[in-house]
N, C-alpha and C positions, 0 to 999 in steps of 0.2 A: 504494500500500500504506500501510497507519498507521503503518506506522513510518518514515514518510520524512519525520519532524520534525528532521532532521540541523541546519537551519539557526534553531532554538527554542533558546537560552539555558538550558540547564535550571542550575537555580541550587542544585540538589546535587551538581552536581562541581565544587563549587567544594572546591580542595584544603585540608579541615577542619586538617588538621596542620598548618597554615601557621598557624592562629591563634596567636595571640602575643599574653598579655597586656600585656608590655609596649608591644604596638601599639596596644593601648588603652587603655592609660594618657595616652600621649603626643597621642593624637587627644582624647582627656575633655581634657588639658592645653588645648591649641591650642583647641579651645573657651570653655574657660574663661576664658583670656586673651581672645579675642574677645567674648565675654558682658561682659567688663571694661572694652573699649575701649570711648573714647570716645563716636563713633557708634551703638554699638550698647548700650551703658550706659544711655543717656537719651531710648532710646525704647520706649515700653510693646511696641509689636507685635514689634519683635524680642528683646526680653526675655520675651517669651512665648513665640516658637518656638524660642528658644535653651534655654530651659527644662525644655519639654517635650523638645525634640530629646535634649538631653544625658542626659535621666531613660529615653525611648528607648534611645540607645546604650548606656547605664549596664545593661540588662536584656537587651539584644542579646546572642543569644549564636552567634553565627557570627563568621567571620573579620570583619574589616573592613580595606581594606588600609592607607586612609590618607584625611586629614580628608574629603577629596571624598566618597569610597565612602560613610562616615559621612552626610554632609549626602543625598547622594542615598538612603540607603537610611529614616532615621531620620525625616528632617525635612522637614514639607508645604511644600517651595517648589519653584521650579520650577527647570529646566539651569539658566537666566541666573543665577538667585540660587546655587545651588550653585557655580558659578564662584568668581561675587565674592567671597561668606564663605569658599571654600576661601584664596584670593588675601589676604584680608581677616585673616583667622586663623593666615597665615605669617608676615604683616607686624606683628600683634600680638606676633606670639612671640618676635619677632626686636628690635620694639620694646622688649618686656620686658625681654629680657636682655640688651641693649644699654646698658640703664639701671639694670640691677640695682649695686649698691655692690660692690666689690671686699670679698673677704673677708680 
């Protein structure tokens, strides 16, 4: 029968009331910090998919849960690289304010 797509992803029940901007704020943040860092600062191709990626999620208008969902949903690379930069972008953030001056 057609309707026995039970095992299809359908990606309008994804629960809409769960969006949180402050979820994405913190995922733009963790980006941004990454787009900063220094590996990723001083090289043109990923200052171009970070770019465009972030101008992406910046017009996304679904939930997004967290940087991975971000990188996979917004940004042309592939599982391997969604991995790293998600891994890559906590280390940032953590870098950051690890070093930020006491106020």
């Amino acid at each position: 029968s057609p309707s026995h797509n039970v095992g299809v992803p359908s990606t309008s029940s994804r629960d809409i009331s769960q969006s949180s901007p402050r979820n994405k704020r913190a995922i733009l943040h963790s980006l941004q910090m990454l787009s900063q860092s220094e590996s990723y600062a001083t090289s043109p191709y990923f200052q171009r998919i970070l770019t465009e990626g972030i101008q992406k999620v910046q017009q996304y208008n679904q939930d997004l849960t967290d940087v991975e969902d971000a990188l996979r949903t917004c940004f042309e690379i592939n599982e391997d690289m969604v991995r790293v930069m998600a891994t890559n972008a906590k280390f940032a953030v953590m870098t950051k304010e690890a070093t930020e001056p006491e106020r």
